[in-house]
mmCIF file of the N, C-alpha and C atoms, coordinates in Angstrom:
data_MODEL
# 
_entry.id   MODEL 
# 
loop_
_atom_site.group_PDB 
_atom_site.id 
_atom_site.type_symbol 
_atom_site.label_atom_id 
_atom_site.label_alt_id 
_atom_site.label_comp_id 
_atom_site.label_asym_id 
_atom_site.label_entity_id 
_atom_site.label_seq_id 
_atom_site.pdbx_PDB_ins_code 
_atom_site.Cartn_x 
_atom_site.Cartn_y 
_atom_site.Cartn_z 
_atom_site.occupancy 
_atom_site.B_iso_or_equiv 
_atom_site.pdbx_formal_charge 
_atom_site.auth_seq_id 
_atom_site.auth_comp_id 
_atom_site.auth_asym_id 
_atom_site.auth_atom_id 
_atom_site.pdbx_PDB_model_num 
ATOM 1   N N  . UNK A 1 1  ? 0.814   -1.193  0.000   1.00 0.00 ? 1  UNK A N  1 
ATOM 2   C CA . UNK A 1 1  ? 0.000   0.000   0.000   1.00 0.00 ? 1  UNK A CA 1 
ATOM 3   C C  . UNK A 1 1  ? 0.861   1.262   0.000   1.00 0.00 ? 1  UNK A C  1 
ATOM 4   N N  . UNK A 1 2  ? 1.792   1.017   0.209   1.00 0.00 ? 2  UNK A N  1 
ATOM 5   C CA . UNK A 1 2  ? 3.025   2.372   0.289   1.00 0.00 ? 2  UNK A CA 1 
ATOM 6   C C  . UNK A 1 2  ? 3.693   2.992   -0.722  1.00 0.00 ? 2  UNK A C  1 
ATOM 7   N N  . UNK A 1 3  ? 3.353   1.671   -2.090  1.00 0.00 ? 3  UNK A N  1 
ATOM 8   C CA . UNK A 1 3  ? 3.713   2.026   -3.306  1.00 0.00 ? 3  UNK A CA 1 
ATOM 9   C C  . UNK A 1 3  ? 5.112   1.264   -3.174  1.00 0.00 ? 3  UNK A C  1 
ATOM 10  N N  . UNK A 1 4  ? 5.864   0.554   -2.483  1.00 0.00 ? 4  UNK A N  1 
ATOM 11  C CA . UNK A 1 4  ? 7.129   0.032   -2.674  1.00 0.00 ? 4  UNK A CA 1 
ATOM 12  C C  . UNK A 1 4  ? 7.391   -1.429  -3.437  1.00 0.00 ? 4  UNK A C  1 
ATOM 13  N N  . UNK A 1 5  ? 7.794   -1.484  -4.865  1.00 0.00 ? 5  UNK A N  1 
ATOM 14  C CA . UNK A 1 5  ? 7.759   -2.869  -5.409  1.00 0.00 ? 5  UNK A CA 1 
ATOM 15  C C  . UNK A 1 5  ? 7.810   -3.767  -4.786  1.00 0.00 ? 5  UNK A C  1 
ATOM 16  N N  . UNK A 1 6  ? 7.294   -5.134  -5.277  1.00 0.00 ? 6  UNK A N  1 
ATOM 17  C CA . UNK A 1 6  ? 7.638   -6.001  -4.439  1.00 0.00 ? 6  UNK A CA 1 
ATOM 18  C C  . UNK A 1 6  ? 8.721   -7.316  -5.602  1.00 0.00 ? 6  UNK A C  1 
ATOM 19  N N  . UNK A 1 7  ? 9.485   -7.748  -4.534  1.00 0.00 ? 7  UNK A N  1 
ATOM 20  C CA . UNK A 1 7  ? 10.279  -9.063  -6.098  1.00 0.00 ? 7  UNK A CA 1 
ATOM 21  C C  . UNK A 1 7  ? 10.219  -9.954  -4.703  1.00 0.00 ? 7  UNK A C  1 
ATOM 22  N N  . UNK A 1 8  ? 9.820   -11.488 -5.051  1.00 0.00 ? 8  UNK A N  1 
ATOM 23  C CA . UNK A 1 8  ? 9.540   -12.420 -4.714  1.00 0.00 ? 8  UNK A CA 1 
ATOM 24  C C  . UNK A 1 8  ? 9.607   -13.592 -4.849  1.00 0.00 ? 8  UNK A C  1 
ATOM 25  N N  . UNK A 1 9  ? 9.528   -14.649 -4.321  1.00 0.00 ? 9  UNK A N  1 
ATOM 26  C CA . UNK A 1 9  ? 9.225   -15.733 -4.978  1.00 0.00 ? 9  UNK A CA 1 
ATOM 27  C C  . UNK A 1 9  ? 7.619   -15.868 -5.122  1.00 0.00 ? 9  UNK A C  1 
ATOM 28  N N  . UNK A 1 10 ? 7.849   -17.044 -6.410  1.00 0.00 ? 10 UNK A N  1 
ATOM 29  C CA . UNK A 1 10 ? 6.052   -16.922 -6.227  1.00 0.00 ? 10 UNK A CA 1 
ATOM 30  C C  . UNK A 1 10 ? 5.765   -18.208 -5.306  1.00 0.00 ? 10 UNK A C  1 
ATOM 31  N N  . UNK A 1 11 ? 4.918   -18.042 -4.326  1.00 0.00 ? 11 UNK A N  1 
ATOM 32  C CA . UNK A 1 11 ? 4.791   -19.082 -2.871  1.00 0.00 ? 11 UNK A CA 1 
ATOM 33  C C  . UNK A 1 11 ? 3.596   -18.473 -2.602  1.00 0.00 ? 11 UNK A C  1 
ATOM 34  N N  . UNK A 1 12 ? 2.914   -19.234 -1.495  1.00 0.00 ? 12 UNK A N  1 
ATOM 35  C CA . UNK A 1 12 ? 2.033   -19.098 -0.858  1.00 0.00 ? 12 UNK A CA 1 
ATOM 36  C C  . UNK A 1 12 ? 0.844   -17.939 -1.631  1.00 0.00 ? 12 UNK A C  1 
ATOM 37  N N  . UNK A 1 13 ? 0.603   -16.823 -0.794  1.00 0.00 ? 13 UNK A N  1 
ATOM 38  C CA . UNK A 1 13 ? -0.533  -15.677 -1.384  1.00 0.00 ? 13 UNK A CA 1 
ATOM 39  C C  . UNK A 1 13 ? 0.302   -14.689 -2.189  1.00 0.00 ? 13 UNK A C  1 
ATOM 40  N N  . UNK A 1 14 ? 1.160   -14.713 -2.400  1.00 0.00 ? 14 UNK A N  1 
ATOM 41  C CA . UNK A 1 14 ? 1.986   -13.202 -3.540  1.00 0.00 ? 14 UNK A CA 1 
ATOM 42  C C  . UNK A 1 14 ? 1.557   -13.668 -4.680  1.00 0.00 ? 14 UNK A C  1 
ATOM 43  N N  . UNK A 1 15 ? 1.286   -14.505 -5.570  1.00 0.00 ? 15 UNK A N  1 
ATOM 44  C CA . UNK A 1 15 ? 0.736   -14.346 -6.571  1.00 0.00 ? 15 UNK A CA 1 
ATOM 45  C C  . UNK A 1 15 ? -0.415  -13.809 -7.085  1.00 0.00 ? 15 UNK A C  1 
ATOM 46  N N  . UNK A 1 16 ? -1.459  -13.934 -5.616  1.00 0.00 ? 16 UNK A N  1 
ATOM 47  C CA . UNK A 1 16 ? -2.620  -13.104 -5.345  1.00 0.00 ? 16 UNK A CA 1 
ATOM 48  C C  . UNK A 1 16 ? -2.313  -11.454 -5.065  1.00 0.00 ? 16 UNK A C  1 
ATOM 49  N N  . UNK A 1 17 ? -0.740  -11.321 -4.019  1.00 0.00 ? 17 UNK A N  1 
ATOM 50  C CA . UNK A 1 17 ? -1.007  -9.725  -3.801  1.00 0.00 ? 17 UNK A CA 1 
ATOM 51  C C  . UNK A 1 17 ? -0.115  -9.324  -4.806  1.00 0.00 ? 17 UNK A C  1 
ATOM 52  N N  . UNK A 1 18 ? 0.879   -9.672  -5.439  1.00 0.00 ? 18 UNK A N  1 
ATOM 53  C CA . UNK A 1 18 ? 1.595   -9.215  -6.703  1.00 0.00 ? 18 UNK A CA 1 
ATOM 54  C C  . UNK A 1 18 ? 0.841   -9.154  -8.461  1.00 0.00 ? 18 UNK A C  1 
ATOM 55  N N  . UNK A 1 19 ? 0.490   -7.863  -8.642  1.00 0.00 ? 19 UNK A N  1 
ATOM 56  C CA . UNK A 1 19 ? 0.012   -7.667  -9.717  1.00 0.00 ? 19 UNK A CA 1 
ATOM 57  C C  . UNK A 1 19 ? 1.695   -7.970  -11.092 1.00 0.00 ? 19 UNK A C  1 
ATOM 58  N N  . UNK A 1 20 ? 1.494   -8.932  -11.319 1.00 0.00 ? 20 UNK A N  1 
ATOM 59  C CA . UNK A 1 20 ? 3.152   -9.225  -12.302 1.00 0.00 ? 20 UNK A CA 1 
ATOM 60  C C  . UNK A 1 20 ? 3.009   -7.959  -13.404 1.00 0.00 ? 20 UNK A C  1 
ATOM 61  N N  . UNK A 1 21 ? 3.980   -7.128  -13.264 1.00 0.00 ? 21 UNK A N  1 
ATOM 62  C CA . UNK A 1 21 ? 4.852   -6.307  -14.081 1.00 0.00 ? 21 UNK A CA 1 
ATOM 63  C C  . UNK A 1 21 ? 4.041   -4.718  -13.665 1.00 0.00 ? 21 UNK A C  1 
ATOM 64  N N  . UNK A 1 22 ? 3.277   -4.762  -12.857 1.00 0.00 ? 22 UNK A N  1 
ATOM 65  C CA . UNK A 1 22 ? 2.648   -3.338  -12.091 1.00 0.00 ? 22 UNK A CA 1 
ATOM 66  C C  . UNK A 1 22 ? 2.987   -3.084  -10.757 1.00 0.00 ? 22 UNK A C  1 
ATOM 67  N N  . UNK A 1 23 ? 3.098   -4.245  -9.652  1.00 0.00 ? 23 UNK A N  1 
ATOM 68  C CA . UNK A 1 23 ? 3.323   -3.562  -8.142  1.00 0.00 ? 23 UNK A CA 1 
ATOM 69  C C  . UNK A 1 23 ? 4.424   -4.834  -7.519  1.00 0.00 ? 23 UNK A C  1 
ATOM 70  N N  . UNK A 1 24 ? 5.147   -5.357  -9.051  1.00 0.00 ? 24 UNK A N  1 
ATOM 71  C CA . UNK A 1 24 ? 5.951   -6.194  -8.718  1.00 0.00 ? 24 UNK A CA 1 
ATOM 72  C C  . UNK A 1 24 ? 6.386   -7.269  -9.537  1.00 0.00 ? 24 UNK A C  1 
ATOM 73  N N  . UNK A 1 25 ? 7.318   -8.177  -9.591  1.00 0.00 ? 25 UNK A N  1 
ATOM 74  C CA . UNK A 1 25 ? 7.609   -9.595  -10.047 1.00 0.00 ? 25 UNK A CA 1 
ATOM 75  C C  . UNK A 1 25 ? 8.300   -10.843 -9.526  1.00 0.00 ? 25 UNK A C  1 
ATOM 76  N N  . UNK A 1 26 ? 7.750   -11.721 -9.952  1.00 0.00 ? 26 UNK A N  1 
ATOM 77  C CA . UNK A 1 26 ? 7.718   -13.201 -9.306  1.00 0.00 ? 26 UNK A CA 1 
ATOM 78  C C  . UNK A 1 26 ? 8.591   -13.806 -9.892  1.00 0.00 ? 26 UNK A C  1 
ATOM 79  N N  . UNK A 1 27 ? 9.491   -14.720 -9.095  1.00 0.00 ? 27 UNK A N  1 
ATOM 80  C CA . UNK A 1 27 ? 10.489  -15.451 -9.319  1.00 0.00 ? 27 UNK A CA 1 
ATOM 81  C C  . UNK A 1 27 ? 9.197   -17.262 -9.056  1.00 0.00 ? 27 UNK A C  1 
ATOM 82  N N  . UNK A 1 28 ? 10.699  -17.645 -9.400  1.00 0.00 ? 28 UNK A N  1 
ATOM 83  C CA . UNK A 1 28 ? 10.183  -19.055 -9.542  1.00 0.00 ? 28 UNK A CA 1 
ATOM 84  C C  . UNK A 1 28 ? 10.865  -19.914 -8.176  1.00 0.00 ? 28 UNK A C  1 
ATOM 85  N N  . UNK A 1 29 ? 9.708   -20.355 -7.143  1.00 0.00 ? 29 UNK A N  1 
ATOM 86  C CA . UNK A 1 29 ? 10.545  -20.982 -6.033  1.00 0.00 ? 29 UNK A CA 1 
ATOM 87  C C  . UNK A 1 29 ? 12.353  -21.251 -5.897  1.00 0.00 ? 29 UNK A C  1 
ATOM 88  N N  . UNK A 1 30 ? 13.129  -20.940 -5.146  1.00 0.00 ? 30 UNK A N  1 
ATOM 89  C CA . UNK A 1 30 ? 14.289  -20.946 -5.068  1.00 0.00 ? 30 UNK A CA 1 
ATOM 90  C C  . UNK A 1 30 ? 15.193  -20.458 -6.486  1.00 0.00 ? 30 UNK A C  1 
ATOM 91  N N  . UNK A 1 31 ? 14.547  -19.866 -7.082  1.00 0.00 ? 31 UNK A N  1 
ATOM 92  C CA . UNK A 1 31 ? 15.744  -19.477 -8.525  1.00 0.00 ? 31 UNK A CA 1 
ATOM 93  C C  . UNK A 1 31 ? 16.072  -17.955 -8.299  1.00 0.00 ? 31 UNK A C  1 
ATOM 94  N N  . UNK A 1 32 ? 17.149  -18.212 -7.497  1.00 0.00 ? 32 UNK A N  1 
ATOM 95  C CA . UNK A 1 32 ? 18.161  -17.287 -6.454  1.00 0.00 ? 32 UNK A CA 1 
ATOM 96  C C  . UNK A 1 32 ? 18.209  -16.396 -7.891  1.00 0.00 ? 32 UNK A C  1 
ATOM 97  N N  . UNK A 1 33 ? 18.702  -16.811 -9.194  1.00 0.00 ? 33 UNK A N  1 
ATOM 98  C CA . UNK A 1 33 ? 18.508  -15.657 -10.223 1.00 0.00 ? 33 UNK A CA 1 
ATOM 99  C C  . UNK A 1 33 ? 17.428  -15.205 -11.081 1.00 0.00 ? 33 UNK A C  1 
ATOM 100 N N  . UNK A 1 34 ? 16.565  -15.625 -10.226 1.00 0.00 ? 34 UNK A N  1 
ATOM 101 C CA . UNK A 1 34 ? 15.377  -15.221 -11.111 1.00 0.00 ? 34 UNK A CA 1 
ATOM 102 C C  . UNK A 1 34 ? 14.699  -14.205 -10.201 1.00 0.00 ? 34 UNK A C  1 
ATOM 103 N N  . UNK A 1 35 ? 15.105  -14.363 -8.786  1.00 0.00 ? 35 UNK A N  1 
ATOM 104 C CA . UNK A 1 35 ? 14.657  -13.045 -8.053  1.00 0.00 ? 35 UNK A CA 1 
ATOM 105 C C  . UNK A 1 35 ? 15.863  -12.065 -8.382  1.00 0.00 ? 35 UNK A C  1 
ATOM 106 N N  . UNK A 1 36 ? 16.922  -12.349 -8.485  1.00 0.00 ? 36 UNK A N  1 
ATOM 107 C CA . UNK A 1 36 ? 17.673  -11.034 -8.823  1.00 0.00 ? 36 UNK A CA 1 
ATOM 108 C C  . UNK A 1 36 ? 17.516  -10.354 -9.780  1.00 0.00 ? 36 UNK A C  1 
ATOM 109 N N  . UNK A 1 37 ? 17.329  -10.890 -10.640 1.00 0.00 ? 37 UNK A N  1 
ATOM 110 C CA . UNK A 1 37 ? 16.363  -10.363 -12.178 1.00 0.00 ? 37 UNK A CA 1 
ATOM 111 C C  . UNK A 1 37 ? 15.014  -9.539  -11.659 1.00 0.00 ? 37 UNK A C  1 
ATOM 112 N N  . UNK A 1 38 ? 14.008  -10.310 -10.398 1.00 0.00 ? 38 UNK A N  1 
ATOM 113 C CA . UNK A 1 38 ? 12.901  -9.230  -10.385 1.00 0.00 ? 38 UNK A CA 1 
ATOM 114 C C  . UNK A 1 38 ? 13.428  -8.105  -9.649  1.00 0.00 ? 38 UNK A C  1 
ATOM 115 N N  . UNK A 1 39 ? 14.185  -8.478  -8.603  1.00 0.00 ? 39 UNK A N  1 
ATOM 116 C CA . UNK A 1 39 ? 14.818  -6.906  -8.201  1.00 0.00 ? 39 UNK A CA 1 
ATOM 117 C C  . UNK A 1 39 ? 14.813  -6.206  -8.464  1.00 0.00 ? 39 UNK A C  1 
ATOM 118 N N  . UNK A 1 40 ? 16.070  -6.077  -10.027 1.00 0.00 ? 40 UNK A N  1 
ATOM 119 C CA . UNK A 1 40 ? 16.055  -5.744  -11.128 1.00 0.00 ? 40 UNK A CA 1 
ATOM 120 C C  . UNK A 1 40 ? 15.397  -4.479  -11.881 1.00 0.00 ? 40 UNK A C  1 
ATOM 121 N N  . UNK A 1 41 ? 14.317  -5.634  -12.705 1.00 0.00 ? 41 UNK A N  1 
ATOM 122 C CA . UNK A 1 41 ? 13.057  -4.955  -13.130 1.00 0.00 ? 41 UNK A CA 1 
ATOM 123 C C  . UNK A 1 41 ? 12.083  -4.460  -11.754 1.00 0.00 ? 41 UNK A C  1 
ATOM 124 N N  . UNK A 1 42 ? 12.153  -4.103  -10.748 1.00 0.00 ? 42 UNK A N  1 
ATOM 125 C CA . UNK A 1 42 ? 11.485  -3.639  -9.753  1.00 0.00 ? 42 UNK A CA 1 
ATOM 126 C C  . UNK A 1 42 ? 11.583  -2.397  -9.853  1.00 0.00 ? 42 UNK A C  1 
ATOM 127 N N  . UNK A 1 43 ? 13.370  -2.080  -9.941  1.00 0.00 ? 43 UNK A N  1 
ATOM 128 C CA . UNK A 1 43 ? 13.653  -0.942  -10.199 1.00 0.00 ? 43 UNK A CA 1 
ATOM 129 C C  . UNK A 1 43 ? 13.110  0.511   -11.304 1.00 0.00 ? 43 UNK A C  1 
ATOM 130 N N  . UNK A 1 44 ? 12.590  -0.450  -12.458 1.00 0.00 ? 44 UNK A N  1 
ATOM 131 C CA . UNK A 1 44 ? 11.813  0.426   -12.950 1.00 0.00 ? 44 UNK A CA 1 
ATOM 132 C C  . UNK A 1 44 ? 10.698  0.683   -12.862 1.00 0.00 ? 44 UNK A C  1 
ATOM 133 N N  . UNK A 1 45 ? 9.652   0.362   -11.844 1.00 0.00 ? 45 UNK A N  1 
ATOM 134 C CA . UNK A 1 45 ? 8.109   0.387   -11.599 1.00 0.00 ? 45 UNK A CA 1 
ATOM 135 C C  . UNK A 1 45 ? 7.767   1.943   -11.362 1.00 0.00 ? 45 UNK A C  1 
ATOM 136 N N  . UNK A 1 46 ? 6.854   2.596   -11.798 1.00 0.00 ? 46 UNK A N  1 
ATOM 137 C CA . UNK A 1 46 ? 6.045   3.286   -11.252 1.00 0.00 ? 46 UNK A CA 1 
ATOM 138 C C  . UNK A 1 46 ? 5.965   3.264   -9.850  1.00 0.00 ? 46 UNK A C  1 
ATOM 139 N N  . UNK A 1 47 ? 6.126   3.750   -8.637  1.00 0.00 ? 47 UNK A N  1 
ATOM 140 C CA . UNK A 1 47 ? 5.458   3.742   -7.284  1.00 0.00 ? 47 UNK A CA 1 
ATOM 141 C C  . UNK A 1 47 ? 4.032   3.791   -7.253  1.00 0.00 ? 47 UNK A C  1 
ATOM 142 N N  . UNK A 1 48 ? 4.118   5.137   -8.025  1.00 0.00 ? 48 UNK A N  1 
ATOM 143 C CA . UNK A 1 48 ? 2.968   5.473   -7.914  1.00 0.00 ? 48 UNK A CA 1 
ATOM 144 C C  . UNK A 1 48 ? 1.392   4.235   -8.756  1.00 0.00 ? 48 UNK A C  1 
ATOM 145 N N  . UNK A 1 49 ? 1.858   3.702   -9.367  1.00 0.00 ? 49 UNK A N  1 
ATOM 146 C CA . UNK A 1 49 ? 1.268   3.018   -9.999  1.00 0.00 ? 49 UNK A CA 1 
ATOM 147 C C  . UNK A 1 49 ? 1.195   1.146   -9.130  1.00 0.00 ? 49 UNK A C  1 
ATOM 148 N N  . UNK A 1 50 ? 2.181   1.324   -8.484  1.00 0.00 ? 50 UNK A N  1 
ATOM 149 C CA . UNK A 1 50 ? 2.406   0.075   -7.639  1.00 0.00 ? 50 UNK A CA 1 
ATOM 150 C C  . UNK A 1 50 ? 1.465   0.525   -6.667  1.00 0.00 ? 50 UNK A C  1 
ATOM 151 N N  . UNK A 1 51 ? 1.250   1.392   -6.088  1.00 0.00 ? 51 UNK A N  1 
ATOM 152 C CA . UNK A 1 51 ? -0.204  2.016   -4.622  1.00 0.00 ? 51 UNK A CA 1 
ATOM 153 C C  . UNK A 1 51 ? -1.072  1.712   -5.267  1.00 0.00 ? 51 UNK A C  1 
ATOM 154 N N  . UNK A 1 52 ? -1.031  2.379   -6.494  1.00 0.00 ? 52 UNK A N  1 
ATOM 155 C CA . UNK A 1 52 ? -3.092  2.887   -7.182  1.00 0.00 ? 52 UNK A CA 1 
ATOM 156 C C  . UNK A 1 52 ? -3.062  1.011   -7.335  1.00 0.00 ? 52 UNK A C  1 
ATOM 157 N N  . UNK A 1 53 ? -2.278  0.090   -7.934  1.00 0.00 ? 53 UNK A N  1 
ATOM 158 C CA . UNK A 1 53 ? -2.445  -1.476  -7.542  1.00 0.00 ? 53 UNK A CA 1 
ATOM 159 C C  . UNK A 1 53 ? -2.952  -2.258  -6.715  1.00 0.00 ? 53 UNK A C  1 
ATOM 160 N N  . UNK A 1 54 ? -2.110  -1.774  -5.500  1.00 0.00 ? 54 UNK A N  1 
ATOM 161 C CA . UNK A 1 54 ? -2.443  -2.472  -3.978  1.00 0.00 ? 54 UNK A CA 1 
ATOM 162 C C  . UNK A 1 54 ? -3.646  -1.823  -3.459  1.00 0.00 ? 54 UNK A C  1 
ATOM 163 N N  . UNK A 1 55 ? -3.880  -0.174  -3.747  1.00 0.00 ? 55 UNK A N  1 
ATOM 164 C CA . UNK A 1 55 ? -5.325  0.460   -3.274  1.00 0.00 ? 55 UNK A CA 1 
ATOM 165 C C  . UNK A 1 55 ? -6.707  -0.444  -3.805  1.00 0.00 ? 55 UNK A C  1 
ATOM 166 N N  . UNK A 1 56 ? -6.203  -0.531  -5.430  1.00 0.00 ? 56 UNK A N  1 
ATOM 167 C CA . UNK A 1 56 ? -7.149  -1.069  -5.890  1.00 0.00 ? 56 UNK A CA 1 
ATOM 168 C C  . UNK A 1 56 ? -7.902  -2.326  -5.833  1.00 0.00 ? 56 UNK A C  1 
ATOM 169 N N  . UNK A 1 57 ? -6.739  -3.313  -5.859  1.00 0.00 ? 57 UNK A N  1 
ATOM 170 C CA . UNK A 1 57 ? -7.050  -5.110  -5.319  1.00 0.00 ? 57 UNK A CA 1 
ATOM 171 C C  . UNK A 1 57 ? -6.592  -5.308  -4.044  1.00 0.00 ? 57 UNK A C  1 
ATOM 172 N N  . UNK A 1 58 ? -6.292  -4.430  -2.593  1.00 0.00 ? 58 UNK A N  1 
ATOM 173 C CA . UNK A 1 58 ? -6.156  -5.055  -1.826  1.00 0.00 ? 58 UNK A CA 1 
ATOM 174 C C  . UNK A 1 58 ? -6.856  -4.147  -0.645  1.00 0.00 ? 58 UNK A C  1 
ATOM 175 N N  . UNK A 1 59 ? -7.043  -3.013  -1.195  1.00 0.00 ? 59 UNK A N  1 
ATOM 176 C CA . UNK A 1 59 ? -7.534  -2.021  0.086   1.00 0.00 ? 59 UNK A CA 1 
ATOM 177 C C  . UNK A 1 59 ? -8.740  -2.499  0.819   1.00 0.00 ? 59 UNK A C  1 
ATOM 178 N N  . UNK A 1 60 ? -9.589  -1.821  1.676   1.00 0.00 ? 60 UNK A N  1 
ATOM 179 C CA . UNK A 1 60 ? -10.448 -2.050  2.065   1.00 0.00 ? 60 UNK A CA 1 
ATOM 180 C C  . UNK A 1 60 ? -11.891 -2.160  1.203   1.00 0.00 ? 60 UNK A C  1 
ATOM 181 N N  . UNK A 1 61 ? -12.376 -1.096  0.497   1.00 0.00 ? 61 UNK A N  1 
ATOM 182 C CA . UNK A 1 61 ? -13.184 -1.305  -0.328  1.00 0.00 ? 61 UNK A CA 1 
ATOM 183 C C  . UNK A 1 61 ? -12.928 -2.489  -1.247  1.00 0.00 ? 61 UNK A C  1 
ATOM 184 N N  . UNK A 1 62 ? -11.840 -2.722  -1.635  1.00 0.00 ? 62 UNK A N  1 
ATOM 185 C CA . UNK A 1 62 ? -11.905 -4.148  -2.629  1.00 0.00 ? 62 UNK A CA 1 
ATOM 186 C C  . UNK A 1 62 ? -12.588 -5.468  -1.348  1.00 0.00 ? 62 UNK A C  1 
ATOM 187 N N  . UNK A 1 63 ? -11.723 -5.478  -0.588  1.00 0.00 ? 63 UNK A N  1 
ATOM 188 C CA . UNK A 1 63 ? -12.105 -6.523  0.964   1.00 0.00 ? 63 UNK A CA 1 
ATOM 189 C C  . UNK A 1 63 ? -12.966 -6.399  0.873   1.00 0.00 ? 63 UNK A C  1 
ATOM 190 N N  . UNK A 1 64 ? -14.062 -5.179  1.501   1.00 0.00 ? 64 UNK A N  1 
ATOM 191 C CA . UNK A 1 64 ? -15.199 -5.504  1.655   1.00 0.00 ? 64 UNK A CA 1 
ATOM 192 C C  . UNK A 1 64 ? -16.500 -6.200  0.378   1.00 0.00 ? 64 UNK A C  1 
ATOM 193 N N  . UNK A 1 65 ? -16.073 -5.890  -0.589  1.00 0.00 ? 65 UNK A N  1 
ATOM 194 C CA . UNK A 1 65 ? -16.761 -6.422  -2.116  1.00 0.00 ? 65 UNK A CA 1 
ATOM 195 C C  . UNK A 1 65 ? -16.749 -7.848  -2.261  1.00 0.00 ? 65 UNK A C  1 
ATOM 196 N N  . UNK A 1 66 ? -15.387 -8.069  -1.824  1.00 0.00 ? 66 UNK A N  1 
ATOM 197 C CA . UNK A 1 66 ? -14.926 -9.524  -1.776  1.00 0.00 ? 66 UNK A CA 1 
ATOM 198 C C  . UNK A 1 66 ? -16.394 -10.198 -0.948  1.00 0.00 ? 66 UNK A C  1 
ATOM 199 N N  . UNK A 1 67 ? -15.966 -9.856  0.397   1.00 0.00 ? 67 UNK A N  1 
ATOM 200 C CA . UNK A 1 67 ? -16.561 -10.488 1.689   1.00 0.00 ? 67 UNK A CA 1 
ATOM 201 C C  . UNK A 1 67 ? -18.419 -10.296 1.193   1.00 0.00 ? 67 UNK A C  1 
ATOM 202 N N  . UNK A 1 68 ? -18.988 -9.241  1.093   1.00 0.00 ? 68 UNK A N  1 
ATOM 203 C CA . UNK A 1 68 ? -19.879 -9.469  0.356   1.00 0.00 ? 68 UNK A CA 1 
ATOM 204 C C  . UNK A 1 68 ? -20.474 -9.971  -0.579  1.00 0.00 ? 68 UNK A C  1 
ATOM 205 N N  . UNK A 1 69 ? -19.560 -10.647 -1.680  1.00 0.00 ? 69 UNK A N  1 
ATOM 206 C CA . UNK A 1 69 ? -20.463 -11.475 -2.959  1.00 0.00 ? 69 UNK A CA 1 
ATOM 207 C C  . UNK A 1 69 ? -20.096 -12.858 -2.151  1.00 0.00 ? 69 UNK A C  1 
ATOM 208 N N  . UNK A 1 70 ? -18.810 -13.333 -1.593  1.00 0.00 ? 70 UNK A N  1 
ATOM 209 C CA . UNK A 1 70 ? -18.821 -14.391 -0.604  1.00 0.00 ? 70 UNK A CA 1 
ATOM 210 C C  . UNK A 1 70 ? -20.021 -14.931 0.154   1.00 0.00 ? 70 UNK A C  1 
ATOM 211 N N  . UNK A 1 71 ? -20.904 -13.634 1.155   1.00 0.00 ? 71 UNK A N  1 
ATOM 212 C CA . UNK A 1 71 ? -21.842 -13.658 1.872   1.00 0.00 ? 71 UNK A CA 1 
ATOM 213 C C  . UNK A 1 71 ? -22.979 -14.442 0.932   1.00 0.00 ? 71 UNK A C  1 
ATOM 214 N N  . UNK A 1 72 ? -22.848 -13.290 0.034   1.00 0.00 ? 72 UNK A N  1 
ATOM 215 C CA . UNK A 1 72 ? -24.066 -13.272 -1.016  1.00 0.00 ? 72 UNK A CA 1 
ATOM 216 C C  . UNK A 1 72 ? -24.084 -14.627 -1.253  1.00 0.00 ? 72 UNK A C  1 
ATOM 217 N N  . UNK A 1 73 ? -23.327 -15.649 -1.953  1.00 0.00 ? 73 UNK A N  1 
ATOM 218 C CA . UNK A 1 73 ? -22.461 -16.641 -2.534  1.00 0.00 ? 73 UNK A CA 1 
ATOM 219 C C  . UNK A 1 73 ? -23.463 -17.938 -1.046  1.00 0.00 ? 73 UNK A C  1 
ATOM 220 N N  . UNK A 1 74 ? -22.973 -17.462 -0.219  1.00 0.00 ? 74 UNK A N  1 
ATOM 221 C CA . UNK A 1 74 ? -23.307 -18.405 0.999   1.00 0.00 ? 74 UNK A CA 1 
ATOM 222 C C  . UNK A 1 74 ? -24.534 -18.554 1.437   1.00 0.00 ? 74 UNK A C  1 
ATOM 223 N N  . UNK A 1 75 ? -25.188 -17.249 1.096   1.00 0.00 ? 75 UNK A N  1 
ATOM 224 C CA . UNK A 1 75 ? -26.610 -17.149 1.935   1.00 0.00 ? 75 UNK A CA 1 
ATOM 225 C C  . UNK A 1 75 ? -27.917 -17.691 0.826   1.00 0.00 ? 75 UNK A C  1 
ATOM 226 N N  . UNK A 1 76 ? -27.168 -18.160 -0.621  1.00 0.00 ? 76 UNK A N  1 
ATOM 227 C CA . UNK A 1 76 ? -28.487 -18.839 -1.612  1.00 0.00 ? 76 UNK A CA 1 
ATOM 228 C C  . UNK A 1 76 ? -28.277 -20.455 -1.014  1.00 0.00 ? 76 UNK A C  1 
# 
């Protein structure tokens, strides 16, 4: 949410919070050079465009949309 790239492996939920080639990029479990490569390309991201990312698919208003069609989803 701060706007700071992210380079990763891809594991667990980062493939969910990493938008690939907007608020970050994914390496491939243990390929020690394939995260140095996203580093890398991290370096050239937008910030600003990495926030309006995380605002957009992870903020609260996205959450709550989520949790609601979920509800919705549960309660037919």
């Amino acid at each position: 949410m701060a706007g700071c790239p992210v380079a990763a492996y891809r594991r667990g939920a980062l493939p969910e919070v990493v938008e690939e080639g907007v608020s970050g990029f994914l390496a491939a479990p243990d390929d020690v050079v394939g995260l140095a490569r996203a580093i890398k390309r991290c370096l050239a991201l937008d910030r600003a465009a990495v926030r309006a990312s995380a605002r957009r698919r992870l903020g609260l208003d996205a959450a709550l949309g989520r949790y609601e069609r979920a509800l919705e989803r549960a309660a037919r």
